[in-house]
C-alpha atoms as an extended CHARMM CRD file, in Angstrom:
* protein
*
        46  EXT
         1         1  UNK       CA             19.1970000000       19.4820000000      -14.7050000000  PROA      1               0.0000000000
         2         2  UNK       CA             19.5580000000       16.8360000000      -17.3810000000  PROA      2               0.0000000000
         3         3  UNK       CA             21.2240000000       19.0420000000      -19.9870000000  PROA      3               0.0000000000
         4         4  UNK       CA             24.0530000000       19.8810000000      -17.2700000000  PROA      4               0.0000000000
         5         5  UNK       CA             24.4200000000       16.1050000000      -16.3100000000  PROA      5               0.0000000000
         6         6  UNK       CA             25.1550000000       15.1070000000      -19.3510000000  PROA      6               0.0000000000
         7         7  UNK       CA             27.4880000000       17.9810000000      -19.5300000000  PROA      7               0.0000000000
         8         8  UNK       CA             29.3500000000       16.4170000000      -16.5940000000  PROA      8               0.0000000000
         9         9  UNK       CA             29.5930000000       12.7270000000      -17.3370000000  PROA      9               0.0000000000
        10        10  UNK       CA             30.8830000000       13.6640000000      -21.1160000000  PROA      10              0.0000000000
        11        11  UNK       CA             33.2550000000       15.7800000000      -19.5730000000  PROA      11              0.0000000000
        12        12  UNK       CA             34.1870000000       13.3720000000      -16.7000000000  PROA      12              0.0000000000
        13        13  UNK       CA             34.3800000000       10.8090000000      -19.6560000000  PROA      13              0.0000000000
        14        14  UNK       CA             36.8770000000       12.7320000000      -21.3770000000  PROA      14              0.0000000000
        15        15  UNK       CA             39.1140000000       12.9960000000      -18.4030000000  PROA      15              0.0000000000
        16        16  UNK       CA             38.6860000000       17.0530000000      -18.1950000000  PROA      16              0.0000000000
        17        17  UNK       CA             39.4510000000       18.1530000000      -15.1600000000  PROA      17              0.0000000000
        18        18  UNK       CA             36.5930000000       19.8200000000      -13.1720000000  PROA      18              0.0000000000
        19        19  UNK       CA             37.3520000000       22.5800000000      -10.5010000000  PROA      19              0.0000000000
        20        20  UNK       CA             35.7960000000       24.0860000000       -8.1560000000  PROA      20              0.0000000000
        21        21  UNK       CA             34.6280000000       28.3920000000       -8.6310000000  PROA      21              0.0000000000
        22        22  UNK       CA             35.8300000000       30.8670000000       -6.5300000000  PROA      22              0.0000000000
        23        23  UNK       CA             32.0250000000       31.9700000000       -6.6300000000  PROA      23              0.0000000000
        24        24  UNK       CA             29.9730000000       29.6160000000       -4.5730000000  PROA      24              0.0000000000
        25        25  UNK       CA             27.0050000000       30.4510000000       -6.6070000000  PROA      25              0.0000000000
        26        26  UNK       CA             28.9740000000       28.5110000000      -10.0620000000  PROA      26              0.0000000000
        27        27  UNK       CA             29.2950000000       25.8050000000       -7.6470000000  PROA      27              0.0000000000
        28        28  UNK       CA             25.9270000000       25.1940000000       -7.0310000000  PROA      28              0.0000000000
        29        29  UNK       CA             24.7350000000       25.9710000000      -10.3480000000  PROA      29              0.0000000000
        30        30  UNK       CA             26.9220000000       25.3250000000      -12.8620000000  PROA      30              0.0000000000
        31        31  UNK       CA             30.4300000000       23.3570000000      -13.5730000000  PROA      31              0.0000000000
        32        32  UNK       CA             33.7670000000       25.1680000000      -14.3710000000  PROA      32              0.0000000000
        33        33  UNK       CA             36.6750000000       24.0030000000      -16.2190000000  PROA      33              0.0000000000
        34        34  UNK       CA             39.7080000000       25.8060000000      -17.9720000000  PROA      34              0.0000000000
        35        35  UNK       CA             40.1140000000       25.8290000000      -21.5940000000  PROA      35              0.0000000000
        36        36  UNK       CA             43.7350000000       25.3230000000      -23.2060000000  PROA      36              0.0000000000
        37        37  UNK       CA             44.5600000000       29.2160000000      -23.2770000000  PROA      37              0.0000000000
        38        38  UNK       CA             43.7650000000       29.0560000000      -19.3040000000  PROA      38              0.0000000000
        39        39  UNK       CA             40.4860000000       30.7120000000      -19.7700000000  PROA      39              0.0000000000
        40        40  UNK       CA             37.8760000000       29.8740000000      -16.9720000000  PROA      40              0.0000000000
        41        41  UNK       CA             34.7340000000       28.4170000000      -18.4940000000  PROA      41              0.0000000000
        42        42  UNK       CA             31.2200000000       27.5560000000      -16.6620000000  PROA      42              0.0000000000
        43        43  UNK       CA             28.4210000000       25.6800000000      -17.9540000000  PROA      43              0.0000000000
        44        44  UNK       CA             24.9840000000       26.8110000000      -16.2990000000  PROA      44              0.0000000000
        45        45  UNK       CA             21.5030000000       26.2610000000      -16.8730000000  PROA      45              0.0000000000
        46        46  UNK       CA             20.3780000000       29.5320000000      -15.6460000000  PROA      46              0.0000000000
């Protein structure tokens, strides 16, 4: 899971907030953030 890695460190880098999915599934697989409107958005490699 390179691709999602990298995901994580740029968006660690740019001091956006991670958070954790109400689905444990997303939490295993994937990382979630909110956009500016609020909006819930997951990054997955599946």
């Amino acid at each position: 899971m390179e691709e999602l890695d990298a995901v994580k460190n740029r968006l660690i880098k740019n001091n956006i907030p991670l958070e954790t999915s109400k689905n444990p599934y997303w939490n295993e697989n994937g990382i979630q953030i909110s956009d500016p409107d609020g909006y819930k958005v997951i990054f997955s490699q599946r």
